[in-house]
HTML snippet that shows the backbone in 3Dmol.js (N, CA, C, O; Angstrom):
<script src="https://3Dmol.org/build/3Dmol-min.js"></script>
<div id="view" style="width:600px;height:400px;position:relative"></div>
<script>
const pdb = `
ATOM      1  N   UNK A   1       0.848  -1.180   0.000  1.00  0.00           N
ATOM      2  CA  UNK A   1       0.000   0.000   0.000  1.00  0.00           C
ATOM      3  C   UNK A   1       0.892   1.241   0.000  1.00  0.00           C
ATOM      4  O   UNK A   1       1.642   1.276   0.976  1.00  0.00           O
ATOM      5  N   UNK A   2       0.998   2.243  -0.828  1.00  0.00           N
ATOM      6  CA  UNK A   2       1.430   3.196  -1.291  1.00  0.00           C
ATOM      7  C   UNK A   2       2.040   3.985   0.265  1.00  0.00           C
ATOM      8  O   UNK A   2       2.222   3.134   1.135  1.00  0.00           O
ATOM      9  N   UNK A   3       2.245   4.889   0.549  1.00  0.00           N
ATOM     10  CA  UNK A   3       2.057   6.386   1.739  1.00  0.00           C
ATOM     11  C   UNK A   3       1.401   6.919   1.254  1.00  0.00           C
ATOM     12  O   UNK A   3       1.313   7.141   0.047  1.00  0.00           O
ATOM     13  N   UNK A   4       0.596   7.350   2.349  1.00  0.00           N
ATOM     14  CA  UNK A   4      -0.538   8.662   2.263  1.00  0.00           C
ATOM     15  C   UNK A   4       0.646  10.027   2.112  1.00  0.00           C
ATOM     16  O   UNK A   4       0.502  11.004   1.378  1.00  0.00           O
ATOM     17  N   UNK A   5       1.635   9.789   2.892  1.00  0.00           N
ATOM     18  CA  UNK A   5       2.660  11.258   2.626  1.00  0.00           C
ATOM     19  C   UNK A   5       2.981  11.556   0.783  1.00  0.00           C
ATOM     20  O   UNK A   5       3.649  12.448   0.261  1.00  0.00           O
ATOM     21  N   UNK A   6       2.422  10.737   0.323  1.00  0.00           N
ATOM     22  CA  UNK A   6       2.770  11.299  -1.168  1.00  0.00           C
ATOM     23  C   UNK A   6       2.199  12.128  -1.433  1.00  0.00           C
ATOM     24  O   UNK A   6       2.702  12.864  -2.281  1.00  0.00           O
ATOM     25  N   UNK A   7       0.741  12.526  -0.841  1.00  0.00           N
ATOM     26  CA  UNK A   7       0.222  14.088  -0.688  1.00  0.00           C
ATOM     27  C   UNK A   7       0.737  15.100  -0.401  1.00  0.00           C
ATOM     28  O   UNK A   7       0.120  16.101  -0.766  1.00  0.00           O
ATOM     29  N   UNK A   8       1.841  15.289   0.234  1.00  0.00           N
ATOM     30  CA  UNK A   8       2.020  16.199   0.849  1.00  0.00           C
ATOM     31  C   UNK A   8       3.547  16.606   0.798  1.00  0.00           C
ATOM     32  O   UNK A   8       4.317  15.682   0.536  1.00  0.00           O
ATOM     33  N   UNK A   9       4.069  17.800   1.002  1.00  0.00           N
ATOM     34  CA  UNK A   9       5.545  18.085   0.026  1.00  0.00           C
ATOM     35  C   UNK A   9       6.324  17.373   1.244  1.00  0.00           C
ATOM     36  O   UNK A   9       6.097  17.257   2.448  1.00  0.00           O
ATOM     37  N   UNK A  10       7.351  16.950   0.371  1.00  0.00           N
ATOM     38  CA  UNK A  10       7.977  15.725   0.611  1.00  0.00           C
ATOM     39  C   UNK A  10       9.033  16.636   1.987  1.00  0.00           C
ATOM     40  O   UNK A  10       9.419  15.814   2.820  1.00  0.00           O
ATOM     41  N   UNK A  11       9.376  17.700   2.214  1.00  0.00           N
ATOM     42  CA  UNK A  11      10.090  18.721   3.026  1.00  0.00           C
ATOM     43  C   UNK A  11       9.141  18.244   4.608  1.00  0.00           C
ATOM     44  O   UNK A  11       9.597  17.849   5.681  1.00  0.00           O
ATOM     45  N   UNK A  12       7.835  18.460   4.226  1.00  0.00           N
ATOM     46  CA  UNK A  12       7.047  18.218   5.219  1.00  0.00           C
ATOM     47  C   UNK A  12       6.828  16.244   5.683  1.00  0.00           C
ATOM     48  O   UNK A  12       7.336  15.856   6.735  1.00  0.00           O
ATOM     49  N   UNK A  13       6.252  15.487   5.003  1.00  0.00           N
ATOM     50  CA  UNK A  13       6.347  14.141   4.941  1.00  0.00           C
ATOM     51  C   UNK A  13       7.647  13.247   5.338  1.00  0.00           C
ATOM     52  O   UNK A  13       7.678  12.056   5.648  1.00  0.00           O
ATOM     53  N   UNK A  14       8.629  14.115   5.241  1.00  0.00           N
ATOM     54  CA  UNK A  14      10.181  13.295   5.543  1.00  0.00           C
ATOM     55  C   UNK A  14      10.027  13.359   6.702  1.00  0.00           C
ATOM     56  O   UNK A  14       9.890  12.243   7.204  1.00  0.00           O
ATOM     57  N   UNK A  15       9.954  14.730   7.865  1.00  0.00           N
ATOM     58  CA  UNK A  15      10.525  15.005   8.865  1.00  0.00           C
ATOM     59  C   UNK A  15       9.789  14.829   9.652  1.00  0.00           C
ATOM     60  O   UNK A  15       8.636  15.076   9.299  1.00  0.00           O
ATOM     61  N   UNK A  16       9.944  14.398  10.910  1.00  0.00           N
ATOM     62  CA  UNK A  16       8.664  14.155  12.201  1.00  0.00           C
ATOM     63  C   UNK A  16       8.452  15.602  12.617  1.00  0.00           C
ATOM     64  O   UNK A  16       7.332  16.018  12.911  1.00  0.00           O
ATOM     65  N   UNK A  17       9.487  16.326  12.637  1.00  0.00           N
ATOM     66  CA  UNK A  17       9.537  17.509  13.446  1.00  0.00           C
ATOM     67  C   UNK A  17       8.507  18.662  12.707  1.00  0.00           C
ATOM     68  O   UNK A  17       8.005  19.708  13.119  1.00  0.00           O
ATOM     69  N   UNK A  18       8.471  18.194  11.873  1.00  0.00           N
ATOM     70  CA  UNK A  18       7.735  19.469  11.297  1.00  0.00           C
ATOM     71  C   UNK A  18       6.196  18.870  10.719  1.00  0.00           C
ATOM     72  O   UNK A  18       5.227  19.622  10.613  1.00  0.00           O
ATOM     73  N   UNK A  19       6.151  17.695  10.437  1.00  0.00           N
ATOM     74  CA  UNK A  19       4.743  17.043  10.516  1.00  0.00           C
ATOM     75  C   UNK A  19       4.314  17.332  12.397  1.00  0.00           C
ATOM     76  O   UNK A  19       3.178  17.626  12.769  1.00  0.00           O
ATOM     77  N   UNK A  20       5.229  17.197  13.118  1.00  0.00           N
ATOM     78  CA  UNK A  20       4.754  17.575  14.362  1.00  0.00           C
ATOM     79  C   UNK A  20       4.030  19.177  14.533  1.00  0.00           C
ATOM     80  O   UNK A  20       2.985  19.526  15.084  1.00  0.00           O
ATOM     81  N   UNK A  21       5.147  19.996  13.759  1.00  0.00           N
ATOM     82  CA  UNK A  21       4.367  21.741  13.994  1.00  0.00           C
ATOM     83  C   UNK A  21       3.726  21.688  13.099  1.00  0.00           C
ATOM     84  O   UNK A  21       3.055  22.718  13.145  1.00  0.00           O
ATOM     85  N   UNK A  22       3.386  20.997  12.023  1.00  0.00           N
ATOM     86  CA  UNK A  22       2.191  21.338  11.155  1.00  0.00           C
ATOM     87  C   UNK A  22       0.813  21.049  11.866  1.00  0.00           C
ATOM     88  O   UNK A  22      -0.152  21.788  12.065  1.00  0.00           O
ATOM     89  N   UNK A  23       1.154  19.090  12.336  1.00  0.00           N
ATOM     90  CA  UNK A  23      -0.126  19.211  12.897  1.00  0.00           C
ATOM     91  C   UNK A  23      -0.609  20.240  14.251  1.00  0.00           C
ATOM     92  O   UNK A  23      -1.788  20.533  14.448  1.00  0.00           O
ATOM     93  N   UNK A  24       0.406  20.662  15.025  1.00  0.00           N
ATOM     94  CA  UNK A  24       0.144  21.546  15.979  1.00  0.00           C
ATOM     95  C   UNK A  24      -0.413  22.922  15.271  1.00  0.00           C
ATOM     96  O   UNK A  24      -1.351  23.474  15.846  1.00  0.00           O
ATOM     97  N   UNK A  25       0.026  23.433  14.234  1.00  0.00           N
ATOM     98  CA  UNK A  25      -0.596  24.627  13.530  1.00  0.00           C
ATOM     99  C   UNK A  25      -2.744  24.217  12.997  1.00  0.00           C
ATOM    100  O   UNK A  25      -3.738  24.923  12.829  1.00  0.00           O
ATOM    101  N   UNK A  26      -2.531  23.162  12.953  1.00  0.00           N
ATOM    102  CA  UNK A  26      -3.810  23.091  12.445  1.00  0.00           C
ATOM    103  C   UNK A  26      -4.495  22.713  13.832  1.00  0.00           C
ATOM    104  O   UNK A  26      -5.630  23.157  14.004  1.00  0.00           O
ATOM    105  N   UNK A  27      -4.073  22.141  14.575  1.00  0.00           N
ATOM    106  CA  UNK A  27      -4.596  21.866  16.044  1.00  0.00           C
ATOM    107  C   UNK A  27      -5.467  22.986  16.628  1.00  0.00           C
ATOM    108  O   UNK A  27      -6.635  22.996  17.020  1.00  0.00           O
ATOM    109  N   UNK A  28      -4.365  24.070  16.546  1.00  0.00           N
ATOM    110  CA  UNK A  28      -4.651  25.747  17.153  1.00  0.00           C
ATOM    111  C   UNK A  28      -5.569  25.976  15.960  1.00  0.00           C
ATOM    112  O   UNK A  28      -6.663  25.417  16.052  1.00  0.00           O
ATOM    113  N   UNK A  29      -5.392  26.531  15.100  1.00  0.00           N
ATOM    114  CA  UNK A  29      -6.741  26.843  13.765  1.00  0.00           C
ATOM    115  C   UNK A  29      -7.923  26.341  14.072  1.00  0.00           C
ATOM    116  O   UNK A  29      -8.889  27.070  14.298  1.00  0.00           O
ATOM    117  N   UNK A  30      -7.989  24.710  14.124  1.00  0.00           N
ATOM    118  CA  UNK A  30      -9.760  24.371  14.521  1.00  0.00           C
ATOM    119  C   UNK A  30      -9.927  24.588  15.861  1.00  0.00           C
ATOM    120  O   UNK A  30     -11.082  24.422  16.251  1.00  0.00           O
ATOM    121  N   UNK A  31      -9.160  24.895  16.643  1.00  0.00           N
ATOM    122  CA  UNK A  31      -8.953  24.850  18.215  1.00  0.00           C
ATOM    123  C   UNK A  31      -9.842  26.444  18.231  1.00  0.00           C
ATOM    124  O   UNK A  31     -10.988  26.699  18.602  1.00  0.00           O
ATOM    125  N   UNK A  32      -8.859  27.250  17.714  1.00  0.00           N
ATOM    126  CA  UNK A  32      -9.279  29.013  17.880  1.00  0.00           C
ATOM    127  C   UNK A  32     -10.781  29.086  17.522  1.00  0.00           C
ATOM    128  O   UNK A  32     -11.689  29.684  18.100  1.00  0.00           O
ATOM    129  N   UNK A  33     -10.800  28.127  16.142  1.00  0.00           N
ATOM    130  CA  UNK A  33     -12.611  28.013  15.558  1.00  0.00           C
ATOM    131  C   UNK A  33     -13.343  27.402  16.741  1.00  0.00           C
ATOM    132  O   UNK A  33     -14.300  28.084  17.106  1.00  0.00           O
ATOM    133  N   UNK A  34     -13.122  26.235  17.462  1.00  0.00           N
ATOM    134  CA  UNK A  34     -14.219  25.774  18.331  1.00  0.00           C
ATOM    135  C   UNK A  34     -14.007  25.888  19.450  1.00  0.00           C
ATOM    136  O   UNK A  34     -14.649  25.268  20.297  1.00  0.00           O
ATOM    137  N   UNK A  35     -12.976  26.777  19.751  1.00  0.00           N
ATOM    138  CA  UNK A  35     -12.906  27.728  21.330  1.00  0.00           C
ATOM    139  C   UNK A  35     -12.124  26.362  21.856  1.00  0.00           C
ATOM    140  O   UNK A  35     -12.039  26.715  23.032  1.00  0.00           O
ATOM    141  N   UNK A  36     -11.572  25.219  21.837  1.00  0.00           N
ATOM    142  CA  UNK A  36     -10.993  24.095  22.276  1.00  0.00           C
ATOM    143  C   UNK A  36      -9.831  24.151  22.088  1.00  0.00           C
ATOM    144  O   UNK A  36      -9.442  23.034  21.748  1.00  0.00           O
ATOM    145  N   UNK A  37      -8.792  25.080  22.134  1.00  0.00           N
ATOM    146  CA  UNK A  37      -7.599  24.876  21.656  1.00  0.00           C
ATOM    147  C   UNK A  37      -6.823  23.887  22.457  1.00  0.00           C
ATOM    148  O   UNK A  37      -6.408  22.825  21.992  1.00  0.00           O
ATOM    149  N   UNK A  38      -6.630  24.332  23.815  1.00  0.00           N
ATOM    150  CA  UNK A  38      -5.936  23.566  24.549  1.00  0.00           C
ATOM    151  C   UNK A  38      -6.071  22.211  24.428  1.00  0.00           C
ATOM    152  O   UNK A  38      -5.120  21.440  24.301  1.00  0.00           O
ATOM    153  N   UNK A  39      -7.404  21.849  24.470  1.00  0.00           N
ATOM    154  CA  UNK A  39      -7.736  20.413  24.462  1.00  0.00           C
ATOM    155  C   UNK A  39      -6.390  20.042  23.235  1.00  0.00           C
ATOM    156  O   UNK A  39      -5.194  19.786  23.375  1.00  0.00           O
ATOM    157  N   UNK A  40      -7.354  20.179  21.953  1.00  0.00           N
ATOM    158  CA  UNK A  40      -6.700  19.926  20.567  1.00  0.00           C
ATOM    159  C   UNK A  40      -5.357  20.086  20.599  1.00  0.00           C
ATOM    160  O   UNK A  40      -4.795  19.000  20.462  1.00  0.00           O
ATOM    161  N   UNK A  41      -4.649  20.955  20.718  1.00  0.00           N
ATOM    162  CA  UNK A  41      -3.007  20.793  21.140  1.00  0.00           C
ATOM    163  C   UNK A  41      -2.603  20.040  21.671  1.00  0.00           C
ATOM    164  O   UNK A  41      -1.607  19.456  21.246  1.00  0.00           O
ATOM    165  N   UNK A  42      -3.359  19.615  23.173  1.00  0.00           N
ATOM    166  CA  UNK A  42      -2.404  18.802  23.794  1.00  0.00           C
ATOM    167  C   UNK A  42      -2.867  17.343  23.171  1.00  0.00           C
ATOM    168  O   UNK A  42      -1.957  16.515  23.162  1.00  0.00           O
ATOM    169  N   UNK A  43      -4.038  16.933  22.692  1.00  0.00           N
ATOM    170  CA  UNK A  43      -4.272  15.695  22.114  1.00  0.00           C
ATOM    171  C   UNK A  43      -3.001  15.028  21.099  1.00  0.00           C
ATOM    172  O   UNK A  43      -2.496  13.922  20.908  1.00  0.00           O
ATOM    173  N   UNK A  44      -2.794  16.775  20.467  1.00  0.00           N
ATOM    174  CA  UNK A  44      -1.847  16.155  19.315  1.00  0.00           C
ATOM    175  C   UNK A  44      -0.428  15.698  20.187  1.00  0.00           C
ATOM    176  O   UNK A  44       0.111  14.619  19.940  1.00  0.00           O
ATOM    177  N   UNK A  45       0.089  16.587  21.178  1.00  0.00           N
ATOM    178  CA  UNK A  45       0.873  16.324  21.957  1.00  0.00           C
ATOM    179  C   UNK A  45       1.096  14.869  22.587  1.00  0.00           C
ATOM    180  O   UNK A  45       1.998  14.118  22.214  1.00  0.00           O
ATOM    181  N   UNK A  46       0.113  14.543  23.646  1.00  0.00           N
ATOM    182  CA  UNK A  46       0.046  13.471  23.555  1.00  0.00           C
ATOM    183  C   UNK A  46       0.433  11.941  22.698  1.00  0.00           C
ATOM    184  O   UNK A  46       0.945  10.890  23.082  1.00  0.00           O
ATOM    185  N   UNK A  47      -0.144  12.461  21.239  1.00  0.00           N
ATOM    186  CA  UNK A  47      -0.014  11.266  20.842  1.00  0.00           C
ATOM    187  C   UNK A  47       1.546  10.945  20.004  1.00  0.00           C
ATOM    188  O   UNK A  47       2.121   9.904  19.686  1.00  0.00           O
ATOM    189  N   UNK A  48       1.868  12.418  19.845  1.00  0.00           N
ATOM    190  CA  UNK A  48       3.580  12.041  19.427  1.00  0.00           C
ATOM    191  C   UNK A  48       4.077  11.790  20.282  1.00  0.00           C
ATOM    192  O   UNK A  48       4.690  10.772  19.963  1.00  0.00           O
ATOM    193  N   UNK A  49       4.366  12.075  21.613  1.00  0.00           N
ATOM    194  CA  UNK A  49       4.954  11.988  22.748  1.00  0.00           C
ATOM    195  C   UNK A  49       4.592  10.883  23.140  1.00  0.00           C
ATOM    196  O   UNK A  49       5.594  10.382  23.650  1.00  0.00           O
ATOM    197  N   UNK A  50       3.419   9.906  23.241  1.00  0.00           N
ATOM    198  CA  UNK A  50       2.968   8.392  23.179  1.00  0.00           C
ATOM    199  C   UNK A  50       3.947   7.554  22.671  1.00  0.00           C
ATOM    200  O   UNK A  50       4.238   6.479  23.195  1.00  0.00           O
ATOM    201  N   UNK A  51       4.611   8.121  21.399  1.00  0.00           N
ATOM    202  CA  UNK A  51       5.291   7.335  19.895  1.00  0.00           C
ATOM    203  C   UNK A  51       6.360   7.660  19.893  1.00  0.00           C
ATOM    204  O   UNK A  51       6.981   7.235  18.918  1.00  0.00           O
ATOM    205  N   UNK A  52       7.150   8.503  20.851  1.00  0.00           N
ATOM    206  CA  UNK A  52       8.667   9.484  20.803  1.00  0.00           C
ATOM    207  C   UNK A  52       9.538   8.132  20.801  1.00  0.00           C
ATOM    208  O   UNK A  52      10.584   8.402  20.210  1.00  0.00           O
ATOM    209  N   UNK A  53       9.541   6.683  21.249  1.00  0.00           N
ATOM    210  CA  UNK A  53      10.207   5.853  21.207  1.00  0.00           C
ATOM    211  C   UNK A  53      10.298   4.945  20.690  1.00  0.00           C
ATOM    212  O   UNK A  53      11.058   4.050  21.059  1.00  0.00           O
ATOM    213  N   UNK A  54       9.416   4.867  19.479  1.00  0.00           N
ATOM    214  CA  UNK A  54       8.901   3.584  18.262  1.00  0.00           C
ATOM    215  C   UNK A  54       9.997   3.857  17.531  1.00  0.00           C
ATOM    216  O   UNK A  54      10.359   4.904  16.996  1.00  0.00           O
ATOM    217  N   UNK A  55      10.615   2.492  17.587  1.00  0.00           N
ATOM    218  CA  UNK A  55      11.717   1.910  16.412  1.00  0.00           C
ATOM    219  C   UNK A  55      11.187   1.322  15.564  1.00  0.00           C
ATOM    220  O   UNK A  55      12.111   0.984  14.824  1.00  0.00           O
ATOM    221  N   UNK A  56      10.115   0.892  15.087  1.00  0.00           N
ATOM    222  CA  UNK A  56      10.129  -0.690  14.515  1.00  0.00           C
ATOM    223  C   UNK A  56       9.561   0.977  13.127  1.00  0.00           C
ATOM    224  O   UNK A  56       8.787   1.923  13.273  1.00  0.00           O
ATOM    225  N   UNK A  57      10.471   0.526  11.943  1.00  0.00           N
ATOM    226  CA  UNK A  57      10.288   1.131  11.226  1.00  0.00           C
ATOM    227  C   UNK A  57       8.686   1.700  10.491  1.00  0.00           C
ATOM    228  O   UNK A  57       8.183   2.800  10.262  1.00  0.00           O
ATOM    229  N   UNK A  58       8.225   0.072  10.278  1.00  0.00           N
ATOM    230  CA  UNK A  58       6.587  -0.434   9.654  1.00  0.00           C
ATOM    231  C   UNK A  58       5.459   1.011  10.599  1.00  0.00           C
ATOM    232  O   UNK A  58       4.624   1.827  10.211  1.00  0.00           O
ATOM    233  N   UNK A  59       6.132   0.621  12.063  1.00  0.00           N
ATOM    234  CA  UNK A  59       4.889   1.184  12.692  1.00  0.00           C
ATOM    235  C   UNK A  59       5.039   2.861  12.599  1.00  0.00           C
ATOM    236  O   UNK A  59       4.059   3.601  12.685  1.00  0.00           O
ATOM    237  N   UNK A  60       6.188   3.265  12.442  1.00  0.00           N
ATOM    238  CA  UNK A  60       6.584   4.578  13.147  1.00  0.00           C
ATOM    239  C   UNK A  60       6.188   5.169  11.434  1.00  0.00           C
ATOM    240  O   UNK A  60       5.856   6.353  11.496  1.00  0.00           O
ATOM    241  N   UNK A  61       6.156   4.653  10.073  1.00  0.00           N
ATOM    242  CA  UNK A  61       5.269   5.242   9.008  1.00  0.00           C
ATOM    243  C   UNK A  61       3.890   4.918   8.735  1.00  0.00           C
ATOM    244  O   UNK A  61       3.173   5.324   7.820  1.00  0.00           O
ATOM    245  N   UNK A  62       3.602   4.013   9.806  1.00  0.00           N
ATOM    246  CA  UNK A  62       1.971   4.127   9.679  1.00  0.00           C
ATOM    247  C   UNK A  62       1.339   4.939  10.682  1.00  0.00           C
ATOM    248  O   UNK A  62       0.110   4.909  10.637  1.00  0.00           O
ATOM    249  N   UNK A  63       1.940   5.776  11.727  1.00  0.00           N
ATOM    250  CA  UNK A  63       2.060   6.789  12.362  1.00  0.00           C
ATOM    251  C   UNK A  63       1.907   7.920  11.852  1.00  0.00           C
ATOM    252  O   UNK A  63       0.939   8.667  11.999  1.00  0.00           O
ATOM    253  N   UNK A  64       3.371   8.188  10.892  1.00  0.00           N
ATOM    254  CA  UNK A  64       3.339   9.533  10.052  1.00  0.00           C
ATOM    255  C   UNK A  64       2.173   9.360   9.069  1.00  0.00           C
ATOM    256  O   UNK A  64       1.685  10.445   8.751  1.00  0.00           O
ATOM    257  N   UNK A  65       1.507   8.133   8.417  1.00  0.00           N
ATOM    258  CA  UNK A  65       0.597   8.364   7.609  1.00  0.00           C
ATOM    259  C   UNK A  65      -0.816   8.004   8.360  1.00  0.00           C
ATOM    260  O   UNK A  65      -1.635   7.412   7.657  1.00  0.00           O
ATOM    261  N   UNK A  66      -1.206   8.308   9.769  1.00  0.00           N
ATOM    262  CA  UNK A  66      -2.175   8.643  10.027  1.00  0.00           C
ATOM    263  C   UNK A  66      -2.152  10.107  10.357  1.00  0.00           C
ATOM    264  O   UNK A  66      -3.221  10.713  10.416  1.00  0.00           O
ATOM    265  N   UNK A  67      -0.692  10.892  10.636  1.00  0.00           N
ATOM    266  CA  UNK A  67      -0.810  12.127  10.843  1.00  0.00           C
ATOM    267  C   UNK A  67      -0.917  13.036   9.574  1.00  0.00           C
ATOM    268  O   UNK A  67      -1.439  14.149   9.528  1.00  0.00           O
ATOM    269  N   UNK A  68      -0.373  12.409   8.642  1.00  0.00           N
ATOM    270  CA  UNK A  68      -0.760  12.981   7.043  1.00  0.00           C
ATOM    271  C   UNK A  68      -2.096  12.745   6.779  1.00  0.00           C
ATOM    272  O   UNK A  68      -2.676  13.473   5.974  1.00  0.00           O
ATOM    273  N   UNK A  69      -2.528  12.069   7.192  1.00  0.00           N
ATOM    274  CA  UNK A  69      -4.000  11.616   6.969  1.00  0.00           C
ATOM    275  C   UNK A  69      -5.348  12.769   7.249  1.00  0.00           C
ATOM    276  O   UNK A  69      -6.301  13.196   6.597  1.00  0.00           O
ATOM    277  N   UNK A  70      -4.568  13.027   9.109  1.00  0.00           N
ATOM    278  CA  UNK A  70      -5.272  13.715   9.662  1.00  0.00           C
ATOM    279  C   UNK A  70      -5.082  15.317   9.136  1.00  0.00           C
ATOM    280  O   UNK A  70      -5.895  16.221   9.328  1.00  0.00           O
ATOM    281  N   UNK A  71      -4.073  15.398   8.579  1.00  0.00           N
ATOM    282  CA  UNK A  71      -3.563  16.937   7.829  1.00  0.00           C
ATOM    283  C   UNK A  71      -4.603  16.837   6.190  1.00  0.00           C
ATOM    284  O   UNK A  71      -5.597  17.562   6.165  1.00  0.00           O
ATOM    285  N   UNK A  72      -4.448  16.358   5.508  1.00  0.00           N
ATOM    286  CA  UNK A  72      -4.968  15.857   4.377  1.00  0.00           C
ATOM    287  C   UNK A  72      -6.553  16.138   4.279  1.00  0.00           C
ATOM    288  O   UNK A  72      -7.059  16.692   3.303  1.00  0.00           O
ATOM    289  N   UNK A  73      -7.362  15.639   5.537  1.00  0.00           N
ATOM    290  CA  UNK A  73      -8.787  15.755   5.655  1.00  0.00           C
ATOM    291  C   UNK A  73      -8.895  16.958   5.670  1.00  0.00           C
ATOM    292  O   UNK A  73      -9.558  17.593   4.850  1.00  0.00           O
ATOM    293  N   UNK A  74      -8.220  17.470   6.663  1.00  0.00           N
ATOM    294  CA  UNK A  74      -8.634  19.137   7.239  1.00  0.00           C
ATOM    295  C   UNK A  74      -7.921  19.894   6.564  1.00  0.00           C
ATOM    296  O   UNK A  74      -7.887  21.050   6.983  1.00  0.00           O
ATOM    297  N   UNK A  75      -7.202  19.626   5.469  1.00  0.00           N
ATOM    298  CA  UNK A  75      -6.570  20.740   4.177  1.00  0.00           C
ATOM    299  C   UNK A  75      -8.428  20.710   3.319  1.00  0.00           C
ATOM    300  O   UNK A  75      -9.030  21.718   2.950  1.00  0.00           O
ATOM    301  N   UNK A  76      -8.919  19.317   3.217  1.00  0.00           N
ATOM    302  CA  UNK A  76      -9.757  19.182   2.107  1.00  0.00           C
ATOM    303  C   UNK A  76     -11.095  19.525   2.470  1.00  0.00           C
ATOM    304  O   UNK A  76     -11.919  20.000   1.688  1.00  0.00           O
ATOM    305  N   UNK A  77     -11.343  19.200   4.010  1.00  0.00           N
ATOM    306  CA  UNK A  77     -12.957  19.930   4.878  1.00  0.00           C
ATOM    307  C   UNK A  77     -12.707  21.755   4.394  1.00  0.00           C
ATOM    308  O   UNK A  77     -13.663  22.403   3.969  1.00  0.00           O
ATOM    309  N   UNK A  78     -10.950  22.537   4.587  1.00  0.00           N
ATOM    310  CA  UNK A  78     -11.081  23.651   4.148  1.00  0.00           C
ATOM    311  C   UNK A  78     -11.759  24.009   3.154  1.00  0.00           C
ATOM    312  O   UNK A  78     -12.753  24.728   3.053  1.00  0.00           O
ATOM    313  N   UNK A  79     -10.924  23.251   2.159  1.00  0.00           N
ATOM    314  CA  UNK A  79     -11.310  23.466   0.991  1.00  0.00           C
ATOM    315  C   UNK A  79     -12.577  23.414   0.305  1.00  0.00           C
ATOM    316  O   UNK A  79     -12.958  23.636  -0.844  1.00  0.00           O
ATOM    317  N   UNK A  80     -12.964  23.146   1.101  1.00  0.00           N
ATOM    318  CA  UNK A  80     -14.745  22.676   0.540  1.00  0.00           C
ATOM    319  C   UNK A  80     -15.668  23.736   1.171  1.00  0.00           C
ATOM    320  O   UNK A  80     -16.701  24.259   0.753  1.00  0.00           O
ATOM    321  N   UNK A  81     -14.846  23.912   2.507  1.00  0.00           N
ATOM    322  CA  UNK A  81     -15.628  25.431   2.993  1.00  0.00           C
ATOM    323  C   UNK A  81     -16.007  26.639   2.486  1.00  0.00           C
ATOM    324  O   UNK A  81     -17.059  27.271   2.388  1.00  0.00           O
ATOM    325  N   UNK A  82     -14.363  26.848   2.065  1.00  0.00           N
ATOM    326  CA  UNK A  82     -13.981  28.269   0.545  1.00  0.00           C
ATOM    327  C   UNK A  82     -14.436  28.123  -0.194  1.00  0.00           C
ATOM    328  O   UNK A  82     -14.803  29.143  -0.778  1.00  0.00           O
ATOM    329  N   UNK A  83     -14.873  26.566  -0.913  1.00  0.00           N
ATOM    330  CA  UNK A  83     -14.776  26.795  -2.474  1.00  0.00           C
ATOM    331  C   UNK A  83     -16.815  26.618  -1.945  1.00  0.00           C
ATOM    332  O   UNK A  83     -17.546  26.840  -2.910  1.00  0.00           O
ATOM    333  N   UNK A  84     -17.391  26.355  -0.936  1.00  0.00           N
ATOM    334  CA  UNK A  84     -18.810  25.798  -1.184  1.00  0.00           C
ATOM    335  C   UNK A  84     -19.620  24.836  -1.806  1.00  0.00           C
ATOM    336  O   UNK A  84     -20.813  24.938  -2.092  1.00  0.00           O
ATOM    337  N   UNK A  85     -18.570  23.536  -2.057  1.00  0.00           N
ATOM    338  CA  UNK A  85     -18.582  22.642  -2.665  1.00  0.00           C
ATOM    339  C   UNK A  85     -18.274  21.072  -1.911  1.00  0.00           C
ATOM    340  O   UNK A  85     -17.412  21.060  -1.032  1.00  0.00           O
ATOM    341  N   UNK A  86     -18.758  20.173  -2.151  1.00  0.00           N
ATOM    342  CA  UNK A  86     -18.467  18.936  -1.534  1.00  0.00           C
ATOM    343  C   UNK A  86     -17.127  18.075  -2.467  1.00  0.00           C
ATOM    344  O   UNK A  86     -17.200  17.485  -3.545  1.00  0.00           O
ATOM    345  N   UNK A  87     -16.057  18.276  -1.639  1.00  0.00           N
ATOM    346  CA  UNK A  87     -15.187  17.809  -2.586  1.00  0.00           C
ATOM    347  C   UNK A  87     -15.589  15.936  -2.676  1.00  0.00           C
ATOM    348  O   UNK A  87     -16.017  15.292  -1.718  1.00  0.00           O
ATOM    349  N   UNK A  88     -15.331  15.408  -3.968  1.00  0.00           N
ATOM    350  CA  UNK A  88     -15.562  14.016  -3.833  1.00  0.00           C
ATOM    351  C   UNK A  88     -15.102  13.467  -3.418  1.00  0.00           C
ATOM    352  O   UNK A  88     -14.427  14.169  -2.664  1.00  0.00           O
ATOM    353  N   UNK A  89     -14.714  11.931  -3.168  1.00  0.00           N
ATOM    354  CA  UNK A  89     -14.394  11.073  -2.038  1.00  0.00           C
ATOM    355  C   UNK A  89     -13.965   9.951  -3.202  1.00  0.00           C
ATOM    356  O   UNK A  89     -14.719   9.395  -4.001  1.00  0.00           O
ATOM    357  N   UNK A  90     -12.191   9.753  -3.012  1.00  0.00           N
ATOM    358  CA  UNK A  90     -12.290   8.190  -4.537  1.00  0.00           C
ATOM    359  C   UNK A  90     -12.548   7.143  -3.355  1.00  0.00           C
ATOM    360  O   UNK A  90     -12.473   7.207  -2.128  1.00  0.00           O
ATOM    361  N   UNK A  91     -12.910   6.077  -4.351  1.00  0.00           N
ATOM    362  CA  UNK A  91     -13.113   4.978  -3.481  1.00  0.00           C
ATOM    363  C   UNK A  91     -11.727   3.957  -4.420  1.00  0.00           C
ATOM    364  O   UNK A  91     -11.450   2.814  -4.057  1.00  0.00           O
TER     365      UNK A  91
END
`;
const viewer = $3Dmol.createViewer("view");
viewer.addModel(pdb, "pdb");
viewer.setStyle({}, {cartoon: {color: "spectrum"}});
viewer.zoomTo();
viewer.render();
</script>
């Protein structure tokens, strides 16, 4: 099965550290929108900090590609906001 990080520029998808402040940037964004920030930050916190010690290669990129995952949706829920449109869904 492919990576979901092929979505996403490869600068961002390589590095934990910055898939880490990305997802923290979008954390705060829906956070500021539904008055929940703290929660949402520290959730994301949590769950890298859960994973700060996974070696086993397999697991630690099916990790980064649930966090691309979770970046990916909420690039595309935007997008559908702006544009007023239901973006489609491949199956």
């Amino acid at each position: 099965m492919p990576s979901l990080q092929t979505a996403l520029p490869p600068e961002l998808a390589n590095n934990v550290i910055r898939l880490y402040r990305e997802c923290l940037r979008r954390a705060k964004y829906i956070g500021h929108q539904q008055h929940n920030t703290e929660l949402l930050v520290n959730m994301v916190r949590q769950q890298f900090k859960r994973n700060k010690h996974e070696t086993d290669p397999e697991k630690i990129q099916k990790l980064k590609d649930d966090a691309a995952r979770g970046l990916i949706n909420h690039i595309l829920y935007e997008s559908e906001k702006l544009s007023g449109r239901k973006v489609s869904k491949s199956t």
